[in-house]
C-alpha positions in Angstrom: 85.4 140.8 108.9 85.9 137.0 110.4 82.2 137.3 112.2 81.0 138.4 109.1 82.3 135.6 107.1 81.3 133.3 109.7 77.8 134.8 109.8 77.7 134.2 105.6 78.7 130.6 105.6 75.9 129.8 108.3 73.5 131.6 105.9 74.6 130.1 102.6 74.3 126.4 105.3 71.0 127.1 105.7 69.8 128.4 102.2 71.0 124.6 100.8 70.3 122.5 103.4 67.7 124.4 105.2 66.9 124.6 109.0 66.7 120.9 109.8 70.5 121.3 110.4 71.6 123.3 113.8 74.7 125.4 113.0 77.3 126.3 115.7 79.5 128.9 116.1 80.8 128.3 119.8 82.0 125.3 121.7 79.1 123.1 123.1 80.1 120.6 125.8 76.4 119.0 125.9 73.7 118.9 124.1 74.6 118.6 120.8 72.1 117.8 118.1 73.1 115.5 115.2 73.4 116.3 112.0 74.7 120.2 112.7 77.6 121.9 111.2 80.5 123.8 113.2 81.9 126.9 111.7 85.3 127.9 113.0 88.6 129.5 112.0 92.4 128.5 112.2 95.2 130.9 112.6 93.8 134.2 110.7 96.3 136.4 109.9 97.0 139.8 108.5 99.7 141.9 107.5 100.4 145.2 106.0 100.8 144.9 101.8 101.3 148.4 100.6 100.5 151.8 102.5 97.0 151.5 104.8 96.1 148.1 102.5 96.1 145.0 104.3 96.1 141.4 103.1 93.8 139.2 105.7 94.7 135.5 105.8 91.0 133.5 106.8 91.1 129.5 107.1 87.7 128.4 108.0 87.1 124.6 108.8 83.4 123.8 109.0 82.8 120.7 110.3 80.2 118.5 109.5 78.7 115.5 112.6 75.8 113.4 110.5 73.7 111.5 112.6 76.2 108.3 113.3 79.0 107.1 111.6 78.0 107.8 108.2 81.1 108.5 105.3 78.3 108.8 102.5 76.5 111.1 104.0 79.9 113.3 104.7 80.7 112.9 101.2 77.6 114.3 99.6 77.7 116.9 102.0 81.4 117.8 101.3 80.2 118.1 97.6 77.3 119.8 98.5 79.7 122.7 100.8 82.2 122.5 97.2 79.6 124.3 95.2 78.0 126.5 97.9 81.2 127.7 99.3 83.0 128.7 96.3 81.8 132.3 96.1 80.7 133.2 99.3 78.3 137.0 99.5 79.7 138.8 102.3 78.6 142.6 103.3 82.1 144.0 101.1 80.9 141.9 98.2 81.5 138.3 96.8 84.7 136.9 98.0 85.8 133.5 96.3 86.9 130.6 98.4 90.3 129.2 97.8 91.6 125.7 98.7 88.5 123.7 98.9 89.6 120.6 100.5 87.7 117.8 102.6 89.1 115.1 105.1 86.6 112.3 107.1 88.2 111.8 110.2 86.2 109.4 112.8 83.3 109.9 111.0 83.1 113.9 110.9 84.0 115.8 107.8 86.2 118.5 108.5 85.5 120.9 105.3 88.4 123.8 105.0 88.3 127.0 102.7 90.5 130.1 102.6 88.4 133.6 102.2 91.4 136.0 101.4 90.6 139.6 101.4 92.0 142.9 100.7 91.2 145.8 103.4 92.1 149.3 104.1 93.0 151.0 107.7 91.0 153.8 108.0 93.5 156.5 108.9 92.1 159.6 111.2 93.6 162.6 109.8 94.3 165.8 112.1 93.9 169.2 110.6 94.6 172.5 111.4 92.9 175.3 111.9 95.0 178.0 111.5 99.0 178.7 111.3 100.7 181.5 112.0 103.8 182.3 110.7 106.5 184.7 111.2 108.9 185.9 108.4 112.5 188.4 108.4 114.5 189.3 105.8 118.5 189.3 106.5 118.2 192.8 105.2 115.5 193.5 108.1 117.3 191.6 110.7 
């Protein structure tokens, strides 16, 4: 579910601010173009809420390098992530971000949402073939 969160932000990245912008996923040491965006997550978490239903905890913090020290340009792009971010189209459906919040720090904005989802734990279920059983009556016994 995480990948496929992270595969939908970089999509709904690209559909606004099209492919001028490269769009990591992993650590690069070197090479990094400017402007790009980094997708990652913090601390997911998940935890049984009722039977086989989960409840999935998903911080994401995409951050956002523009090409030099530029707060402007981080904060029309942090208004520009508000909007496309809110409701994000995922392969289970829309999911709506919650806690939309920016910070600039040394020049990068660091952009963090929370996609909270619902899943179930598939549960393999063993059946039997046949039973036999074997009855006696006290009367019989």
């Amino acid at each position: 579910m995480i990948q496929d969160i992270i595969n939908n932000i970089s999509i709904a990245i690209n559909d606004a601010f099209g492919y001028d912008y490269d769009i990591y996923t992993e650590s690069i040491e070197q090479g990094l173009k400017e402007p790009c965006f980094f997708i990652t997550t913090i601390s997911p978490s998940k935890e049984q809420f009722l039977g086989r239903r989960y409840f999935s905890k998903n911080t994401f913090c995409i951050h956002y390098m523009p090409k030099g020290n530029k707060n402007e340009e981080c904060i029309q792009v942090a208004e520009q992530l508000f909007d496309i971010l809110e409701i994000l189209n995922t392969s289970i459906g829309p999911i709506r971000g919650r806690n939309l919040r920016t910070e600039i720090v040394d020049g990068m904005l660091h952009f963090f949402v929370d996609y909270n989802v619902f899943s179930y734990k598939e549960v393999e279920q063993d059946t039997m073939d046949s039973l036999e059983v074997k009855t006696t009556n006290k009367e019989d016994a």
